[in-house]
PyMOL commands that place a pseudoatom at each C-alpha (Angstrom):
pseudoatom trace, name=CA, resn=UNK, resi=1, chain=A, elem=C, hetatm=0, pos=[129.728, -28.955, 171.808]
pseudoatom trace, name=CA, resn=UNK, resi=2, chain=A, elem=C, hetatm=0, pos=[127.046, -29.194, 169.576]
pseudoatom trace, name=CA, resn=UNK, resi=3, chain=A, elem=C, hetatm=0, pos=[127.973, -28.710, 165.399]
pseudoatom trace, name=CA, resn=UNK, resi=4, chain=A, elem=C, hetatm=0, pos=[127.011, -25.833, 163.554]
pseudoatom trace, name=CA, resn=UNK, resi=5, chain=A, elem=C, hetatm=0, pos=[126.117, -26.504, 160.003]
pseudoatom trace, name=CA, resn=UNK, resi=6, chain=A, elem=C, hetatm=0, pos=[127.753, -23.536, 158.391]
pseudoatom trace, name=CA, resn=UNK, resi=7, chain=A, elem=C, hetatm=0, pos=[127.050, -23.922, 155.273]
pseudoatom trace, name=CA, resn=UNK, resi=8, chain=A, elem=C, hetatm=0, pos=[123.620, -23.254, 155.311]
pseudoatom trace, name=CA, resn=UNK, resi=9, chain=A, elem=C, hetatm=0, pos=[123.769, -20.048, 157.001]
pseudoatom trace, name=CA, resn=UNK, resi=10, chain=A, elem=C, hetatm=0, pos=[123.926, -16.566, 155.000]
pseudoatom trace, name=CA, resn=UNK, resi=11, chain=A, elem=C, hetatm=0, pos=[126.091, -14.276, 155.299]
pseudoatom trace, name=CA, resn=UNK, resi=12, chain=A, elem=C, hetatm=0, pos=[124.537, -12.224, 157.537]
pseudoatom trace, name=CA, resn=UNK, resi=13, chain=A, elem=C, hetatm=0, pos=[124.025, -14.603, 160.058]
pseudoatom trace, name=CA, resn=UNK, resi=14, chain=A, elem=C, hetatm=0, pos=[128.250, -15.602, 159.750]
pseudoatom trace, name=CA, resn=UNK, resi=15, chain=A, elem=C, hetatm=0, pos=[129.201, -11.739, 160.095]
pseudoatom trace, name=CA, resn=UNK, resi=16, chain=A, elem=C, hetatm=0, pos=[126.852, -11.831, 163.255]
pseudoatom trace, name=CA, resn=UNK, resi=17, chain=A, elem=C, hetatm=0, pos=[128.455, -15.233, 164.666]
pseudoatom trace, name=CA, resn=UNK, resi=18, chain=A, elem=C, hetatm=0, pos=[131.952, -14.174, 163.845]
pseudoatom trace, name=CA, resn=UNK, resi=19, chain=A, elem=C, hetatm=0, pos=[131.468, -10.744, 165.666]
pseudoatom trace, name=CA, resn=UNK, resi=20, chain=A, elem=C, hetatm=0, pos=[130.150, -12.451, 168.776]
pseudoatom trace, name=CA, resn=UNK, resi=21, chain=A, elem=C, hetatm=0, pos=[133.354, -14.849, 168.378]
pseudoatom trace, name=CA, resn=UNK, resi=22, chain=A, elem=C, hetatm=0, pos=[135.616, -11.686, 168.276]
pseudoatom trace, name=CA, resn=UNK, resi=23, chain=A, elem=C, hetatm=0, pos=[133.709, -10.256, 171.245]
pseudoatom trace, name=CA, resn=UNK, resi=24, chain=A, elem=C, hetatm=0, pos=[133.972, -13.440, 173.476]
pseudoatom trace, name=CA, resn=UNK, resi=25, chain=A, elem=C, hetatm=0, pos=[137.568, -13.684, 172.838]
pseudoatom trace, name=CA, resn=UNK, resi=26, chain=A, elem=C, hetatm=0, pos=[138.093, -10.177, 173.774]
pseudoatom trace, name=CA, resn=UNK, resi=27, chain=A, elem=C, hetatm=0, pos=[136.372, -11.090, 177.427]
pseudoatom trace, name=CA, resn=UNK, resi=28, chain=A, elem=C, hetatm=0, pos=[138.516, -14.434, 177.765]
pseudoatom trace, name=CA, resn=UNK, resi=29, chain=A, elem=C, hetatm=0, pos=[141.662, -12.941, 176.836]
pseudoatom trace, name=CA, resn=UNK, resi=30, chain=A, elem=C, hetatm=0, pos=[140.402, -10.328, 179.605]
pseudoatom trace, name=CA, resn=UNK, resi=31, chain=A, elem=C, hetatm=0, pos=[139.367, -12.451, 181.940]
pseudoatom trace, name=CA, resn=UNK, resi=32, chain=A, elem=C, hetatm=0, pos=[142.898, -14.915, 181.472]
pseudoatom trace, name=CA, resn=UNK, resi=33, chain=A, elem=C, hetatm=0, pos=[144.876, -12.285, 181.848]
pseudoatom trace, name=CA, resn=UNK, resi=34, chain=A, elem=C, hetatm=0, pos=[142.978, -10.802, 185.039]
pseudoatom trace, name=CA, resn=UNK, resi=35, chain=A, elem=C, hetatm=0, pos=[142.801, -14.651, 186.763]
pseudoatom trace, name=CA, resn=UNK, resi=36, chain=A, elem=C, hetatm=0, pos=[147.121, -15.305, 185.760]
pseudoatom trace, name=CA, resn=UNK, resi=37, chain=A, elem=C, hetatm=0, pos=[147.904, -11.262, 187.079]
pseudoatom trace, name=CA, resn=UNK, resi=38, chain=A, elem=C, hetatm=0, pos=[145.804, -12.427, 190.598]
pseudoatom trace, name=CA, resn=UNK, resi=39, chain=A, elem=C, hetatm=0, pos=[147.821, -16.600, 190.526]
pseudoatom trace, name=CA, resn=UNK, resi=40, chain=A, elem=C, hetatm=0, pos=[151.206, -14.249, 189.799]
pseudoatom trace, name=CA, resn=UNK, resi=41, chain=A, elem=C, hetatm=0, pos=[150.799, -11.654, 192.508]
pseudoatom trace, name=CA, resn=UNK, resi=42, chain=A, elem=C, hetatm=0, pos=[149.812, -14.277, 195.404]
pseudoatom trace, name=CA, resn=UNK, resi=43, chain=A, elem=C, hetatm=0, pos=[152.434, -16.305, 194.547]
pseudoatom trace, name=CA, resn=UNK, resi=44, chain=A, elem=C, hetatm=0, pos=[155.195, -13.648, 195.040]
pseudoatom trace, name=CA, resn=UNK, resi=45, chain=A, elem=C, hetatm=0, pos=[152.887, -12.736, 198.589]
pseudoatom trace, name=CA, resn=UNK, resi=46, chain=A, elem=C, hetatm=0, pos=[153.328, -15.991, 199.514]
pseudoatom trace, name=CA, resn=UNK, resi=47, chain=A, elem=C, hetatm=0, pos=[157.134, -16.286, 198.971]
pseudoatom trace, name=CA, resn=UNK, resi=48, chain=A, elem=C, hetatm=0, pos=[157.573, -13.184, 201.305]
pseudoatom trace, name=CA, resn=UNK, resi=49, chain=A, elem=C, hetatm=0, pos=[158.670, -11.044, 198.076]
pseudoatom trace, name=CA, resn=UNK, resi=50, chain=A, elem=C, hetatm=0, pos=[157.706, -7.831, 196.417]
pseudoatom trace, name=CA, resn=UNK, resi=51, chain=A, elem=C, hetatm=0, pos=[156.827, -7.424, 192.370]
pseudoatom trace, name=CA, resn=UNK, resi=52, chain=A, elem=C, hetatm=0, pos=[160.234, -5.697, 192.015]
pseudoatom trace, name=CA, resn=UNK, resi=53, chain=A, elem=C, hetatm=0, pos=[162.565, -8.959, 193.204]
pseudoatom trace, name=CA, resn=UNK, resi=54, chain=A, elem=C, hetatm=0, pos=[160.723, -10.999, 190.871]
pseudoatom trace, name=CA, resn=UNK, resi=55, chain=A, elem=C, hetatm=0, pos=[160.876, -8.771, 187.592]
pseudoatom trace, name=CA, resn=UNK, resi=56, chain=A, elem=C, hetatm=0, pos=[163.712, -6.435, 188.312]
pseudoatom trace, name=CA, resn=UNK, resi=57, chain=A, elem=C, hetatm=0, pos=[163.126, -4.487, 185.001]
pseudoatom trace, name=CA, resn=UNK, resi=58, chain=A, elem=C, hetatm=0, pos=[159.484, -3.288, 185.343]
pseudoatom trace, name=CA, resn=UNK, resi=59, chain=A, elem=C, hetatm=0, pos=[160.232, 0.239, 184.380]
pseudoatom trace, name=CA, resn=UNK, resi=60, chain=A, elem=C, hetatm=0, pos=[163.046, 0.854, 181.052]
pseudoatom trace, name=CA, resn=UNK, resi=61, chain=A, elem=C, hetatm=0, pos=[166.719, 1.548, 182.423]
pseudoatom trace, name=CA, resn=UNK, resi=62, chain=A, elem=C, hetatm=0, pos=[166.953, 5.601, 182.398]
pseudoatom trace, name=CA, resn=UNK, resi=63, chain=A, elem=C, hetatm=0, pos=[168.615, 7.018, 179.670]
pseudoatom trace, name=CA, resn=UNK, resi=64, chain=A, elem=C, hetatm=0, pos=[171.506, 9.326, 179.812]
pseudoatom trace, name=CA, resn=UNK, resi=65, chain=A, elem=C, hetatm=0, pos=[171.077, 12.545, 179.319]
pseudoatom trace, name=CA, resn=UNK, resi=66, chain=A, elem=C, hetatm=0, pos=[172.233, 14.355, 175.539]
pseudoatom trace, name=CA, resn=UNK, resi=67, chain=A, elem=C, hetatm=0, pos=[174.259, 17.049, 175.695]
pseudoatom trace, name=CA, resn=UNK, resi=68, chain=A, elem=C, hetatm=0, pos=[172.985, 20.084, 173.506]
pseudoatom trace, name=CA, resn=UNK, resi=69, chain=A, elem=C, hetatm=0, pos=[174.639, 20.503, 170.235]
pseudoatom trace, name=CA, resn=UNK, resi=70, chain=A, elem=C, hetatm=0, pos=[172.949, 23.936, 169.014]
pseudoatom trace, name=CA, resn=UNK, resi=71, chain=A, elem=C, hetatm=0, pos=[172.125, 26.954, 170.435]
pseudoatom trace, name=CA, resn=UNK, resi=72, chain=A, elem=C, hetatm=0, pos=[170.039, 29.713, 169.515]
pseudoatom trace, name=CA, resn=UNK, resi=73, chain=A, elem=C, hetatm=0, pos=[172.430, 32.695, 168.518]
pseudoatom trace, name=CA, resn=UNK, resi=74, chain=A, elem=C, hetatm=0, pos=[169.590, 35.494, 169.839]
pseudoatom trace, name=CA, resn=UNK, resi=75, chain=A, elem=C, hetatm=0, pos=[169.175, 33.589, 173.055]
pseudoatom trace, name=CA, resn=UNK, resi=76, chain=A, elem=C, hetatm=0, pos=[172.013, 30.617, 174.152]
pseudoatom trace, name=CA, resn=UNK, resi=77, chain=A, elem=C, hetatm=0, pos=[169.635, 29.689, 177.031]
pseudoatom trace, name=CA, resn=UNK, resi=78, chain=A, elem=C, hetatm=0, pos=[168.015, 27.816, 174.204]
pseudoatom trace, name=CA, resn=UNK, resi=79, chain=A, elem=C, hetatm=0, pos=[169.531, 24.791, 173.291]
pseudoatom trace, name=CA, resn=UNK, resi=80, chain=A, elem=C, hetatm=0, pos=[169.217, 21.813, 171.059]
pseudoatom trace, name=CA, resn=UNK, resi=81, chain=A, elem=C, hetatm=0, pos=[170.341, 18.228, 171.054]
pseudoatom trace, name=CA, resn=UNK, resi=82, chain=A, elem=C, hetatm=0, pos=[170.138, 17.984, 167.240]
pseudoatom trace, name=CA, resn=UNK, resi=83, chain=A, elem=C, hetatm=0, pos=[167.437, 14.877, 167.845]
pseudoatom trace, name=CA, resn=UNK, resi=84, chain=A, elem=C, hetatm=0, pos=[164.446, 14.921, 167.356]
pseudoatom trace, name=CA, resn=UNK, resi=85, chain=A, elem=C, hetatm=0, pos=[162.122, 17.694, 165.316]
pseudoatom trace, name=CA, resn=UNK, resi=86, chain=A, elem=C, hetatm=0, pos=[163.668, 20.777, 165.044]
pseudoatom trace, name=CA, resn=UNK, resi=87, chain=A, elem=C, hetatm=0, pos=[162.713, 23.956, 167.067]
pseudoatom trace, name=CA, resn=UNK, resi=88, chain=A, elem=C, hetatm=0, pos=[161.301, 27.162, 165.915]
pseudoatom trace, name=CA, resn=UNK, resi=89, chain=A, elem=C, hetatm=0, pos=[164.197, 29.257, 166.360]
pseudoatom trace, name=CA, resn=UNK, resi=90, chain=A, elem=C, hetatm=0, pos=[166.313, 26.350, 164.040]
pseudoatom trace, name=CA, resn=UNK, resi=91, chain=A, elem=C, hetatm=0, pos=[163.830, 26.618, 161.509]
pseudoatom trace, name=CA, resn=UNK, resi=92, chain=A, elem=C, hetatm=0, pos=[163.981, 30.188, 161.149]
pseudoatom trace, name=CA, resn=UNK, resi=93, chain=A, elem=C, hetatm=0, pos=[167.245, 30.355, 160.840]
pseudoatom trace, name=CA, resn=UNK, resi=94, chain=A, elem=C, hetatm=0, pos=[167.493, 27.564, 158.370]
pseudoatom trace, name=CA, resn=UNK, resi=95, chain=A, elem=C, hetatm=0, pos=[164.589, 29.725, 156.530]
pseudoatom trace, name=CA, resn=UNK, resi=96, chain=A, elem=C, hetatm=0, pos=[167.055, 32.905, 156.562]
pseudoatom trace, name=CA, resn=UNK, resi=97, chain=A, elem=C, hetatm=0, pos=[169.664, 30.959, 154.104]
pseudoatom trace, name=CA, resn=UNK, resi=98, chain=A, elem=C, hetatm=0, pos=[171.719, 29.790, 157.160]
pseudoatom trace, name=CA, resn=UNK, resi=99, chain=A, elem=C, hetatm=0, pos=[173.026, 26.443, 158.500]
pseudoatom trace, name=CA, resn=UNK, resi=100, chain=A, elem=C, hetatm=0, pos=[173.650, 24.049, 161.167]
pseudoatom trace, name=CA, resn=UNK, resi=101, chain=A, elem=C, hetatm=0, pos=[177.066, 24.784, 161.534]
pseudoatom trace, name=CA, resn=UNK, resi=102, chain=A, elem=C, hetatm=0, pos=[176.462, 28.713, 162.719]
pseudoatom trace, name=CA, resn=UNK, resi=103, chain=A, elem=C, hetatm=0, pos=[174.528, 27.386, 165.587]
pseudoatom trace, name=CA, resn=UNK, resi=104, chain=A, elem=C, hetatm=0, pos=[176.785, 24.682, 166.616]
pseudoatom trace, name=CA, resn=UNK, resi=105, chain=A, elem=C, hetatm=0, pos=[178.060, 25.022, 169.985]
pseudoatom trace, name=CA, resn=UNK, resi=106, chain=A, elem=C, hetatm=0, pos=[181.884, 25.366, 170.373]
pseudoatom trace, name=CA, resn=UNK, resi=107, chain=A, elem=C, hetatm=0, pos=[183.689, 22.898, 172.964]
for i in range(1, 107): cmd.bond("trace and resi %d" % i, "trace and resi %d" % (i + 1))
show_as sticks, trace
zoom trace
């Protein structure tokens, strides 16, 4: 590779060398990423396996479902876990000088 005398370039002509530099990186890392995804997948072809034997945790485990903690006084089909932002119907009742603790469910 031939040596590039830095030093006597201005500063234009380093922005314009070190943007080129980003952008070439960008299309290597690319390019890697696309040739190691292609090695990976014919690999696991070639063992007789699927993507799923070889990483078994692809997708994030589910989570459990939250039971709601709240409900809406004016309507109970509307619930609230107490995560999370707040609904409306919490806010407005916080609004009206009221708490948490009226809307709590009872167990």
């Amino acid at each position: 590779m031939a040596k590039v005398n830095l030093d006597k370039m201005s500063l234009k002509e380093l922005q314009a060398i070190a943007k080129d530099a980003a952008k070439t990186i960008e299309v290597k890392k690319k390019d890697g990423i696309k040739a190691l995804k292609k090695k990976i997948l014919e690999e696991i072809k070639d063992n007789g396996l699927e993507l799923g034997d070889v990483f078994t945790q692809l997708k994030p485990a589910p989570r459990a479902a939250v039971s709601p903690k709240y409900a809406n006084l004016d309507n109970p089909d509307q619930t609230w876990t107490g995560r999370g932002r707040k609904p409306k119907w919490v806010e407005a009742h916080l609004n009206n000088g009221k708490t948490l603790e009226d809307l709590l469910i009872e167990k």
